[in-house]
Backbone as ProteinMPNN parsed JSONL, in Angstrom:
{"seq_chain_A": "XXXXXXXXXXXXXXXXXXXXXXXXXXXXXXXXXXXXXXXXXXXXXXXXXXXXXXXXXXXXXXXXXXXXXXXXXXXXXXXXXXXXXXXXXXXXXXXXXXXXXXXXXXXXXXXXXXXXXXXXXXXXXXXXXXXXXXXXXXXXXXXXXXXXXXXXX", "coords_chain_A": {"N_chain_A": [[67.274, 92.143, 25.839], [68.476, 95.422, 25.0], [68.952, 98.693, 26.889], [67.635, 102.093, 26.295], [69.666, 104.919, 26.675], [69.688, 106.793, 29.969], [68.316, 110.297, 31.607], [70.866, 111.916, 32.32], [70.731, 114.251, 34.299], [68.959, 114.412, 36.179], [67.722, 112.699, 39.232], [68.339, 109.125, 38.661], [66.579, 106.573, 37.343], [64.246, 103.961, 39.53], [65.492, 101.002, 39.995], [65.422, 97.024, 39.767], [66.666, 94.154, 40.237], [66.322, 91.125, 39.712], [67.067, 87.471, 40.908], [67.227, 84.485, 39.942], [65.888, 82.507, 41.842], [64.438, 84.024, 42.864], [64.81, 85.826, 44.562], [65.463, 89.652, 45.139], [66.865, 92.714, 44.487], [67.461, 96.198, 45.073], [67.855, 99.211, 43.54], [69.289, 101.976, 42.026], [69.059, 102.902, 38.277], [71.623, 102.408, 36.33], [74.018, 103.073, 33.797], [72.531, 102.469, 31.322], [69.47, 102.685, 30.986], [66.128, 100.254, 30.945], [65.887, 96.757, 30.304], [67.466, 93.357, 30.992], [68.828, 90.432, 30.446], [70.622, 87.125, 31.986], [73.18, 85.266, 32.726], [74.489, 85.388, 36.372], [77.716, 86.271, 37.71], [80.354, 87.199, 39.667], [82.818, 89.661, 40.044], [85.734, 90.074, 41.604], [87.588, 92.017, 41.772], [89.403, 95.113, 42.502], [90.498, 96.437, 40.809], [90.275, 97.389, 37.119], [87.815, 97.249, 36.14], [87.129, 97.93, 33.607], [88.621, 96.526, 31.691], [87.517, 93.625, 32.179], [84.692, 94.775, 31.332], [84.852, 94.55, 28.799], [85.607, 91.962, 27.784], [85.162, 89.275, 26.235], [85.021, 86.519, 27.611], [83.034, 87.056, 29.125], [80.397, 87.569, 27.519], [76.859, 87.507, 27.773], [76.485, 87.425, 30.241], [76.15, 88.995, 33.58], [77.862, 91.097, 35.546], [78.576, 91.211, 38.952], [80.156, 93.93, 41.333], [82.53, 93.567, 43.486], [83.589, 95.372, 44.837], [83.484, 98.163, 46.308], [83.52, 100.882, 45.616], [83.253, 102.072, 42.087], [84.703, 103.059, 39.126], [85.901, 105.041, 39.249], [88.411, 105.281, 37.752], [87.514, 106.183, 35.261], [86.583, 105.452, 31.348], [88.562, 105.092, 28.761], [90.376, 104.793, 26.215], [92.306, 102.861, 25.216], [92.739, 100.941, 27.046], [90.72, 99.019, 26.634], [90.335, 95.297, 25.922], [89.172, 94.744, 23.942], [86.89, 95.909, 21.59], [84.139, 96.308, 22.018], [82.174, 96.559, 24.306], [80.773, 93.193, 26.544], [79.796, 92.378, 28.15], [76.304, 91.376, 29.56], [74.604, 93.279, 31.482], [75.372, 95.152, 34.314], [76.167, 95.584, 37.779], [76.895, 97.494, 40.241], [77.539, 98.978, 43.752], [78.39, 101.619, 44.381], [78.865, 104.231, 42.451], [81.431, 105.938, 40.866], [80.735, 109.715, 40.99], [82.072, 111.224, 39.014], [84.924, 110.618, 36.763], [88.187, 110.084, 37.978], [90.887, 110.982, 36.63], [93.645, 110.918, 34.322], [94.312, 109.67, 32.037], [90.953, 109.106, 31.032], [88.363, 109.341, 29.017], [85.735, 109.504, 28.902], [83.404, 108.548, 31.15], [82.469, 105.781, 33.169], [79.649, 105.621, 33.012], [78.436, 107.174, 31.246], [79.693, 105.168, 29.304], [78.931, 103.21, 29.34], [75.903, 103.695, 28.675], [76.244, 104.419, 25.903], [76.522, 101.951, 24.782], [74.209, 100.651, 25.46], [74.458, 98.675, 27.691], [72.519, 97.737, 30.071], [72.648, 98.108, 33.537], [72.694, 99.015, 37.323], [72.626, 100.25, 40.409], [73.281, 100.661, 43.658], [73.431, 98.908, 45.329], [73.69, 96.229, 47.594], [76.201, 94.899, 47.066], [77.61, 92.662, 48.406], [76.569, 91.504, 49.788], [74.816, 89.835, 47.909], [77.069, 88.567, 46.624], [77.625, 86.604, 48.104], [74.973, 85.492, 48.662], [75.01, 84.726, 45.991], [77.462, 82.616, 45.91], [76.234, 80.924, 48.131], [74.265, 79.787, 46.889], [75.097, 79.16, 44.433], [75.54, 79.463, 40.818], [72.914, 81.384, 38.799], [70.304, 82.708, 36.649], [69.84, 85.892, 36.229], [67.78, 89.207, 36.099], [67.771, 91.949, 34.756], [65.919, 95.226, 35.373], [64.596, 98.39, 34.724], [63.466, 101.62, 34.697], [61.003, 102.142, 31.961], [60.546, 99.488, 32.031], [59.691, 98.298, 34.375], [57.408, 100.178, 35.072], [54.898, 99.56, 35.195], [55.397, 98.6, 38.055], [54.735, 100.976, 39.348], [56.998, 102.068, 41.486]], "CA_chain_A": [[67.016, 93.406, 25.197], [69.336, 96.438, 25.904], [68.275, 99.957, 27.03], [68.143, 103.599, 26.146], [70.495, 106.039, 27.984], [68.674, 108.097, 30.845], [68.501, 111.352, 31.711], [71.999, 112.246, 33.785], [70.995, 115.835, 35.071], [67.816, 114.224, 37.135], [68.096, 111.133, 39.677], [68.175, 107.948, 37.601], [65.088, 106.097, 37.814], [64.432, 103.261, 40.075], [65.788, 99.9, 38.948], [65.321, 95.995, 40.45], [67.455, 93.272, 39.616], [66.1, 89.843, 40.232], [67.338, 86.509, 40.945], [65.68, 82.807, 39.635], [65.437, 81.667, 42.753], [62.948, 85.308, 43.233], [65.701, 86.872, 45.593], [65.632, 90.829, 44.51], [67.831, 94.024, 45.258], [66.36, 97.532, 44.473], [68.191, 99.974, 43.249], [68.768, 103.23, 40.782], [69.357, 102.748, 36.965], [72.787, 102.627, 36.056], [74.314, 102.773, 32.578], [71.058, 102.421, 29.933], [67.994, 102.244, 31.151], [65.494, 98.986, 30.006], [66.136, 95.171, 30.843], [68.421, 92.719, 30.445], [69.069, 89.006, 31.281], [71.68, 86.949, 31.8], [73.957, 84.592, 33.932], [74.937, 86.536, 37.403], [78.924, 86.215, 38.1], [80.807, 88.299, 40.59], [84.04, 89.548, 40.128], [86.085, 90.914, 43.104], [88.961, 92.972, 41.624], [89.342, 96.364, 42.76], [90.773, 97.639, 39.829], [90.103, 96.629, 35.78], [86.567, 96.795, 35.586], [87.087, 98.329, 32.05], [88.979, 94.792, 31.02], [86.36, 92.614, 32.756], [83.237, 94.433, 31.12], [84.997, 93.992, 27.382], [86.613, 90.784, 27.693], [84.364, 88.518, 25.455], [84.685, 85.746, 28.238], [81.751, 87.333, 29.979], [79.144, 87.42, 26.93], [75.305, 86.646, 28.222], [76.703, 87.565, 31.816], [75.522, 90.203, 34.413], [79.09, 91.279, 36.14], [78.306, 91.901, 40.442], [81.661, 94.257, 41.444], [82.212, 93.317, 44.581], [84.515, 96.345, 45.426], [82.075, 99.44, 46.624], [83.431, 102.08, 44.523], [83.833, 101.453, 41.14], [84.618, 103.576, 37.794], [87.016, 106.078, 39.364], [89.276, 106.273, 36.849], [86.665, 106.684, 34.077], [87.132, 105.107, 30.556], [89.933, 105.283, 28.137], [90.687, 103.986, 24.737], [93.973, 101.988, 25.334], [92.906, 99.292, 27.952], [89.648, 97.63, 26.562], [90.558, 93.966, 25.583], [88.14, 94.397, 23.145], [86.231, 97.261, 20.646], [82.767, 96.61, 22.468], [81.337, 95.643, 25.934], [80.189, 91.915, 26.099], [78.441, 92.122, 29.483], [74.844, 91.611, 29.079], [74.451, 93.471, 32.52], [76.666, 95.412, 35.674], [75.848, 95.842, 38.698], [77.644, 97.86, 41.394], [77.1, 99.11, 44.963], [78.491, 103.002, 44.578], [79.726, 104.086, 40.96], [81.861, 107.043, 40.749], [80.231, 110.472, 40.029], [83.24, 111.985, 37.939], [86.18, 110.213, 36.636], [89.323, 111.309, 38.563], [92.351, 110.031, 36.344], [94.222, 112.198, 33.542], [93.907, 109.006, 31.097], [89.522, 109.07, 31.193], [87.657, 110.036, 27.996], [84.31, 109.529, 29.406], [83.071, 108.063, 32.701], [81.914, 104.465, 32.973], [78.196, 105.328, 33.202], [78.559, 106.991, 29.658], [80.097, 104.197, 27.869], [77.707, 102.033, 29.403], [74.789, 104.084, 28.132], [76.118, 104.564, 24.867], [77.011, 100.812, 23.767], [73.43, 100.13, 25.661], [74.564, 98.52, 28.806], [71.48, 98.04, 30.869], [73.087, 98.232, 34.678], [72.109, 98.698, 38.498], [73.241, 101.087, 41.07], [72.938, 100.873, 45.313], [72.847, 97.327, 45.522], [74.673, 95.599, 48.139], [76.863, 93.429, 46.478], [78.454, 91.941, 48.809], [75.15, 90.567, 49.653], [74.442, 90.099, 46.123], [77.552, 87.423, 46.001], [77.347, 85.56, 49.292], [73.98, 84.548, 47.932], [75.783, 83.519, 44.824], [78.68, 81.875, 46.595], [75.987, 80.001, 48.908], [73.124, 79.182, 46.331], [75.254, 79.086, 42.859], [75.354, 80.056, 39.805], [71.957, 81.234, 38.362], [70.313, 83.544, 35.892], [69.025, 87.434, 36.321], [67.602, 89.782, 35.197], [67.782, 93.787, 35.498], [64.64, 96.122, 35.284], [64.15, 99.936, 35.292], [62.297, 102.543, 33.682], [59.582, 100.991, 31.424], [60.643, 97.78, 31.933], [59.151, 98.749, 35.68], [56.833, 101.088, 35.405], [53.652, 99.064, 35.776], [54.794, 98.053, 39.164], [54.211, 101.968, 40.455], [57.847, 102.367, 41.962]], "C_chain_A": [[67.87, 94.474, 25.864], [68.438, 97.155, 25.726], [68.791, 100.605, 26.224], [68.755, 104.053, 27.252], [69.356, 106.802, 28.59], [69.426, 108.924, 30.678], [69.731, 111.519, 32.738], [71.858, 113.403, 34.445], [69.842, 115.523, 36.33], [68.082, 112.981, 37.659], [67.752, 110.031, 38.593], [66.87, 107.302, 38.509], [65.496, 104.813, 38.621], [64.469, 101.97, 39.243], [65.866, 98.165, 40.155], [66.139, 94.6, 39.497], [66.855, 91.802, 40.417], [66.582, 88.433, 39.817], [67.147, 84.993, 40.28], [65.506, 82.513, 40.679], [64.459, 83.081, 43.457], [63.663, 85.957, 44.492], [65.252, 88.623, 44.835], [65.992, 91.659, 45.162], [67.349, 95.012, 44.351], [67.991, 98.418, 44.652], [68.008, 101.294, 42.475], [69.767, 102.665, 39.148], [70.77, 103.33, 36.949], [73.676, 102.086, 34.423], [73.002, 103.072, 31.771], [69.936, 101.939, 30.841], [66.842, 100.938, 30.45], [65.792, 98.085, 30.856], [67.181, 94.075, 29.888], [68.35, 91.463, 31.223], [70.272, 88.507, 31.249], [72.304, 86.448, 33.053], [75.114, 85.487, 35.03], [76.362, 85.457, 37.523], [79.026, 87.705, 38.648], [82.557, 88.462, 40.122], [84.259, 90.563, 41.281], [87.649, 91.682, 42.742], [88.399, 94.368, 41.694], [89.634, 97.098, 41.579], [90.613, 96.584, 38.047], [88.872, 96.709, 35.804], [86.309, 97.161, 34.214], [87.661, 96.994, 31.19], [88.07, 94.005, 30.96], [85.344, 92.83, 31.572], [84.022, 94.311, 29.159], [86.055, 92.995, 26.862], [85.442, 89.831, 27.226], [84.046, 87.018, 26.265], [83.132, 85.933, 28.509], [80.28, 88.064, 28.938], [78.184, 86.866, 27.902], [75.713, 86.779, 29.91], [76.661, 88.836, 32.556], [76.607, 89.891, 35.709], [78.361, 91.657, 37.436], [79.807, 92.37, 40.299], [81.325, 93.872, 42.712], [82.606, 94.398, 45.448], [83.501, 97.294, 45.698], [82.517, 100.459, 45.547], [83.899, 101.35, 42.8], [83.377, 102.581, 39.876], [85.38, 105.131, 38.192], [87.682, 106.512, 38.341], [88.309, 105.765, 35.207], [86.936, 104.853, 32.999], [88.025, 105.32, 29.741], [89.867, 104.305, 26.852], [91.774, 102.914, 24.443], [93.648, 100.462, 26.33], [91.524, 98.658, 27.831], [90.436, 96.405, 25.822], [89.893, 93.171, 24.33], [87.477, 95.36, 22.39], [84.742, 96.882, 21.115], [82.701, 95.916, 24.065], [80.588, 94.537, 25.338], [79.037, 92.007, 27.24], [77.181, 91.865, 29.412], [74.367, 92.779, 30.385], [75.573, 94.376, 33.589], [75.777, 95.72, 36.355], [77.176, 96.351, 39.724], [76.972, 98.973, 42.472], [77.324, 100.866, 44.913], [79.346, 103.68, 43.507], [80.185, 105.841, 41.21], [81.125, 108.282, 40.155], [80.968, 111.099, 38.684], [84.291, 110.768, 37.98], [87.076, 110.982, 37.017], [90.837, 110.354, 37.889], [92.214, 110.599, 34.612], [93.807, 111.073, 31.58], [92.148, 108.738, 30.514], [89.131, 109.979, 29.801], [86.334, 110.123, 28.342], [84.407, 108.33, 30.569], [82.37, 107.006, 32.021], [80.432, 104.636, 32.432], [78.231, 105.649, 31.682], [78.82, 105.888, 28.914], [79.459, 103.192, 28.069], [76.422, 102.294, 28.662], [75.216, 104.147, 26.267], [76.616, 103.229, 23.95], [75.593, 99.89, 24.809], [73.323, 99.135, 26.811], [73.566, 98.312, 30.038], [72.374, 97.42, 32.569], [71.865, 98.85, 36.198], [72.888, 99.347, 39.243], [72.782, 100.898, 42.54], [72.395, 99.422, 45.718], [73.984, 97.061, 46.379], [75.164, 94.535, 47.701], [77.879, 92.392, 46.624], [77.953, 90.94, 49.427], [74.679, 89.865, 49.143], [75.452, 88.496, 46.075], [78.024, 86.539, 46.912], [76.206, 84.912, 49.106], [74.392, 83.814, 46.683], [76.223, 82.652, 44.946], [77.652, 80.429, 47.08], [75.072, 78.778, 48.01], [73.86, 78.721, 44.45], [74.888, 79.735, 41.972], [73.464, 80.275, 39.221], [71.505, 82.568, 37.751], [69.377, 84.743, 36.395], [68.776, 87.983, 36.03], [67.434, 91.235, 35.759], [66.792, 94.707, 34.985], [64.445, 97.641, 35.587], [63.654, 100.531, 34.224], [61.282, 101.926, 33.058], [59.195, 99.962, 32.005], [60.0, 97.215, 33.752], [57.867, 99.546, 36.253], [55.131, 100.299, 35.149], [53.388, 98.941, 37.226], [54.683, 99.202, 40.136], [55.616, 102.606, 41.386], [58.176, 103.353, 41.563]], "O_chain_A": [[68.013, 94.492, 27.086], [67.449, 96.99, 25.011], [69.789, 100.375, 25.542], [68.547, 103.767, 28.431], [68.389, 107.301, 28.016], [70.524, 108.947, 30.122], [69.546, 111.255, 33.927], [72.766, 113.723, 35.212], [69.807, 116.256, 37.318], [68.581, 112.115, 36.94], [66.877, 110.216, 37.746], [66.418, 107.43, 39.647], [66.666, 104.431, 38.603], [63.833, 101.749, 38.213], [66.363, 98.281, 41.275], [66.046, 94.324, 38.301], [67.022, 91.581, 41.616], [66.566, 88.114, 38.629], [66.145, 84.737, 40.947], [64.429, 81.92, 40.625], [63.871, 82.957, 44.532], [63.007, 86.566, 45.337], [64.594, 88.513, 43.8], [65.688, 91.7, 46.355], [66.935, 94.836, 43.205], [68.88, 98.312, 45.497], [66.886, 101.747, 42.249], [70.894, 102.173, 39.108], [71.081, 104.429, 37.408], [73.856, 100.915, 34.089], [72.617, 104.241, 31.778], [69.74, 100.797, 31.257], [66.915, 100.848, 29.225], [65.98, 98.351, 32.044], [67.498, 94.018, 28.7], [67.927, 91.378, 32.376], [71.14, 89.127, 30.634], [72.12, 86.937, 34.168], [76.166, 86.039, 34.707], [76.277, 84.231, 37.465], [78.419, 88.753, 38.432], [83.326, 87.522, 39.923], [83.531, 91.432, 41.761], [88.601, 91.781, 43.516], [87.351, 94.774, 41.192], [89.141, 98.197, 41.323], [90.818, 95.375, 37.931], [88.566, 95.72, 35.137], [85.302, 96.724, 33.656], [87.124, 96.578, 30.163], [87.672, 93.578, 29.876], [84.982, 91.895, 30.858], [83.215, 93.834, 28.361], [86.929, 93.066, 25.998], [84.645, 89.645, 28.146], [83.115, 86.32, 25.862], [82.233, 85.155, 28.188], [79.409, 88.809, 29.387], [78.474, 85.983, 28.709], [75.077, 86.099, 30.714], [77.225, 89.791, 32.021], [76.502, 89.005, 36.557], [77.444, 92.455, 37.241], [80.632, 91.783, 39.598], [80.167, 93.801, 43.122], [82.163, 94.499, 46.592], [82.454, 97.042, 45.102], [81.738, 100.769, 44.645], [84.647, 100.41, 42.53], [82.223, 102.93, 39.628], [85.356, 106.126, 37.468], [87.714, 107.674, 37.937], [88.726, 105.031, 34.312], [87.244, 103.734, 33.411], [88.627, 106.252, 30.276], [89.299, 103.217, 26.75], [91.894, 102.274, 23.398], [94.169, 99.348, 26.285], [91.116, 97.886, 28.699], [91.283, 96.799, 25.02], [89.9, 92.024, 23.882], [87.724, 96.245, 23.21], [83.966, 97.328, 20.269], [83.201, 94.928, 24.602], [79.982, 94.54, 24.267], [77.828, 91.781, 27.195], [76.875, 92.843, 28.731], [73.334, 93.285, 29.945], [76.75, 94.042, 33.454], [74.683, 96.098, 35.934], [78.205, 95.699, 39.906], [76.051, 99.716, 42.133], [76.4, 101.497, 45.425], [80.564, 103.684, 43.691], [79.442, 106.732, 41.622], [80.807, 108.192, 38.969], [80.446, 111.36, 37.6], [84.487, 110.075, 38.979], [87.14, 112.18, 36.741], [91.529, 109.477, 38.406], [91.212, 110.686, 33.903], [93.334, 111.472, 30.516], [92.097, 108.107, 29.458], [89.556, 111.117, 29.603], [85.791, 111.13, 27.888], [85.28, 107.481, 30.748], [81.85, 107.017, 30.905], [80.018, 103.908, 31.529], [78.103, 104.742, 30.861], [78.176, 105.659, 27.89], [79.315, 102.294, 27.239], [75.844, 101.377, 28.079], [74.322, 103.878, 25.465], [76.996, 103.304, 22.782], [75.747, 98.682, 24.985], [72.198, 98.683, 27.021], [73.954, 98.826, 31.087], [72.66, 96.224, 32.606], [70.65, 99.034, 36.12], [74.071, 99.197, 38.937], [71.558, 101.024, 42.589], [71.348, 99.012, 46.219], [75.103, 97.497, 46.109], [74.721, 93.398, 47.864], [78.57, 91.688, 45.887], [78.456, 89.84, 49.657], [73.977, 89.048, 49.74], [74.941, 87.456, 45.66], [78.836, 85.687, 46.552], [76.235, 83.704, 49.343], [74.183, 82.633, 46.406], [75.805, 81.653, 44.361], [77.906, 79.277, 46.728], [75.042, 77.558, 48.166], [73.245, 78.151, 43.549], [73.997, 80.576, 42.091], [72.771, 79.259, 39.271], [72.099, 83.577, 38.129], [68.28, 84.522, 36.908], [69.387, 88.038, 34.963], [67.069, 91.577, 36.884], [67.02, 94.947, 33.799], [64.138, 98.003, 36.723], [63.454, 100.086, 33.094], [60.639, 101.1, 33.705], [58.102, 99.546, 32.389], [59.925, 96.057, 34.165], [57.428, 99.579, 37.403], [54.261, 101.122, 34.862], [52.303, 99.015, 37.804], [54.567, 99.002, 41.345], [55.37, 103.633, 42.019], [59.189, 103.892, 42.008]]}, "name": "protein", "num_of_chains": 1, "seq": "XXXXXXXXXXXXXXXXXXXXXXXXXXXXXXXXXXXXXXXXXXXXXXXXXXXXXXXXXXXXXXXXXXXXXXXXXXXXXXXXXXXXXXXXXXXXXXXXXXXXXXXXXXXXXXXXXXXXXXXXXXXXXXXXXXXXXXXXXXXXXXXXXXXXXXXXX"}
């Protein structure tokens, strides 16, 4: 199920991404708010995460970045690979507040929220894919706002 977009003028709500094997990393809502599932892969390129998240390889898959910052230079209309995001999922460790780059029509977190994107923010994910690396491939799922709000966080 994808999310709704949050509120961007107030902290994003708290968000938990869990493992199958019942590992979990806490974070803040990033992109759309809601839940999402979907087979965890890591990618470790510093730069392209706008290719990655609409490259149709990675349908039904919940992207880890491994890089810490990520979405600097915004979005742009010229270098998706694709006319929608496939991702089911992103996760990254420290997402740019502003896009700083002259080509940027809107910032990652936007175009995540507005093609429904349910994402994950302040996660160590370098953590995140040394457990991958050690334990394998396996499926996750990402939780905030509603999709949370029984458990009081």
């Amino acid at each position: 199920m994808r999310g709704e977009g949050g509120g961007r003028g107030a902290p994003q709500p708290f968000a938990v991404l869990v493992l199958e094997d019942g590992r979990a990393f806490h974070g803040r809502a990033y992109g759309a708010v809601g839940e999402t599932f979907g087979e965890a892969v890591f990618s470790t390129g510093m730069t392209g995460y706008q290719e990655t998240l609409t490259d149709p390889s990675y349908h039904r898959q919940v992207v880890v970045m491994t890089a810490p910052h990520v979405g600097n230079t915004g979005v742009n209309d010229e270098d998706p690979e694709s006319a929608r995001i496939w991702v089911s999922g992103y996760v990254v460790r420290d997402p740019a507040r502003k896009p700083s780059n002259w080509r940027a029509r809107r910032s990652l977190d936007e175009e995540l929220v507005a093609q429904g994107v349910v994402g994950i923010s302040g996660v160590d994910t370098r953590a995140l894919t040394r457990h991958l690396r050690e334990r394998g491939a396996m499926r996750v799922g990402i939780f905030s706002g509603n999709a949370i709000a029984d458990e009081g966080t």
